[in-house]
Every structure is written in structure tokens, then in C-alpha cells.
C-alpha positions, 0 to 999 in steps of 0.5 A: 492479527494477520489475515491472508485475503484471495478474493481472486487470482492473487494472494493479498496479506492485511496485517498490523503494524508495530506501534513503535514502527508506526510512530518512527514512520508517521514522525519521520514521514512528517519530516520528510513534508517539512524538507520537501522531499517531493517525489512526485515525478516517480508517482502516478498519484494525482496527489500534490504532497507526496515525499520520498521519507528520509530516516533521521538515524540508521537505527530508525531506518533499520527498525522499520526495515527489519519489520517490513522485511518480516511482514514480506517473508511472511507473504511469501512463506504463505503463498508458498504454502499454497503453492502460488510460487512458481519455481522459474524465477522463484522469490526466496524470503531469504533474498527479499529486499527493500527498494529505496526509497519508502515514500509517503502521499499526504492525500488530500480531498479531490485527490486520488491515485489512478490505476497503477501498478509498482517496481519490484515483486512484492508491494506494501501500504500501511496508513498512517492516518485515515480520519473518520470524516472520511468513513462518514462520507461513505455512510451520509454523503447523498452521492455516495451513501445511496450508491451500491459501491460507496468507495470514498477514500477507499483503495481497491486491487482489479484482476482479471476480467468480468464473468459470471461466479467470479469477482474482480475486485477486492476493496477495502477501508483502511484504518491507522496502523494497517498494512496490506501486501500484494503482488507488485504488479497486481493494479490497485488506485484509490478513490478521491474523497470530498471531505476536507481533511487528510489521509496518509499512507506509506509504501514500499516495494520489495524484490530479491537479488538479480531480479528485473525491476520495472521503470515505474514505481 
């Protein structure tokens, strides 16, 4: 089931991803661990396992693709629905592209990723793996349970400032298999966690032709 989510300004897809399409990005992500494939400089993750993925056959690479270009279509479909396309410089669906390469981060615990924002127009994340301790240190961890905003582990998007009937920020628990789209340019980071396990998610930004593509990804 695909949801469209406006906590604030900008407009944030949460869908699902394909099993078949989940399973060649969790294998092939796991590949790209073993060849090291460290892509680490072109991150602002504070994250010592993070990879550009290379697809082991054209076909994989193509599925995937063909469906994540459906899901950005789809977020663009909508936001032009609701008029939050403006007509200068206008993304066409038709146009969208995947700027090489998709990367996966291997987080660990007492890792996080800082505020950042991507390349391109539109961004993606989909989580591969998110274990439940994780989720439990939100719920029994004396640091975090008793906290008002208990975010171990969590991924959060931030827009515009702080005023009275407004909200500024939208967070979210990810489970396996979700996939969030986003503005590109719209600041997110994700919260460290204390747990010793592993949380694995994949990303991607997209862009139509002739358009100005940022230094930082």
C-alpha cells in the first residue's frame, strides 16, 4: 500500500518494495560488501561499511531500476496532482532517471548519518534489514525509553522553522522492505543506536535530463 505523507512543506511517498526486487538488491548489496566497494568518500554518513552496489547481471540491474523508476513516477504523478510541481524548470515523469550508482550503508551501532541532503531532484531509501533489538531499545532502554522523542535507529526529514501549529519534522521507524521518497534537497539524518546489531538501507537519487545536479550526494 502506497501512502503519500505532508507533514510539512514537502511531499514524502512510503511504499513497499517488490519481494523479487528486495531480494536481488539485499543479495547483491551483500556482494558488493565482499568486493569493497567502499564508497565512503562521496557520503556524509559517519558509517564505516558503506558501498556503491554492483549488479551482478544487466537483468538484475534492470529490474530494479524499471521499479524504482515506477515508484519516482508515481511521486511525481502526485505531487503534480496536488499542484506542487512548479511549471519552471518542471520534472517530467517521463524524463526521470537513475543517477549511478545505488549505494548501500551496513549501519552499525554508534553510527549515524548527520544531516544531509542528496544530488538530483528526487531521493529514495528502501531498508533492507532493521532488527527488532533496535525497535526494543526505543521501548526499554532507560536513555531512551523515558525520553519524549525516543529515535534510536530512527530516520527523520526537517523543514522550515519552529512556530506555533506548525510541525517541523516528520520521523519515522522504518521496517524491511519500506521505501521512502522525498525531495532531494529536503535534509533528513538518522539517529545512532546502542544495540549491537546491523541496520541496512539502500539509496538512490533520480533526476530528468539537462537538469543541474549537485556536488554532494
Amino acid at each position: 500500500m502506497t501512502e503519500f505523507i505532508s507533514p510539512f512543506g514537502p511531499m514524502i511517498m512510503h511504499s513497499k518494495l517488490s519481494d523479487e526486487c528486495f531480494n536481488i538488491l539485499r543479495a547483491n548489496a551483500n556482494d558488493s560488501r565482499q568486493e569493497d566497494l567502499d564508497f565512503r568518500q562521496k557520503l556524509s554518513g559517519n558509517i564505516h561499511y558503506e558501498y556503491k552496489i554492483n549488479f551482478k547481471t544487466h537483468e538484475h540491474k534492470n529490474l530494479v531500476v524499471d521499479e524504482l523508476l515506477l515508484f519516482a513516477k508515481q511521486y511525481v504523478n502526485a505531487c503534480r496532482e496536488q499542484y506542487r510541481v512548479k511549471r519552471f524548470n518542471e520534472v517530467k515523469a517521463k524524463n526521470l532517471q537513475i543517477i549511478d550508482p545505488i549505494w548501500v550503508n551496513f549501519m552499525r551501532n554508534g553510527e549515524w548519518n548527520p544531516v544531509h541532503f542528496h544530488a538530483g531532484q528526487i531521493s529514495c531509501v528502501i531498508y533492507l534489514s532493521i532488527p527488532e533489538e533496535i525497535n526494543e531499545e526505543n521501548k526499554v532502554d532507560p536513555s531512551v525509553a523515558k525520553s519524549n522523542q525516543p529515535t534510536a535507529g530512527k530516520i527523520q526529514w526537517t523543514y522550515g522553522e519552529a512556530m506555533h501549529f506548525s510541525q517541523t519534522f516528520y520521523t519515522k521507524t522504518p521496517r524491511e522492505q519500506d521505501i521512502f521518497l522525498f525531495p532531494a534537497d529536503l535534509k533528513h539524518f538518522v539517529y545512532p543506536f546502542k544495540t549491537n546489531t546491523e541496520r541496512v538501507s539502500v539509496s538512490c537519487n533520480f533526476i530528468a535530463p539537462n537538469f543541474k545536479i549537485a556536488k554532494t550526494i
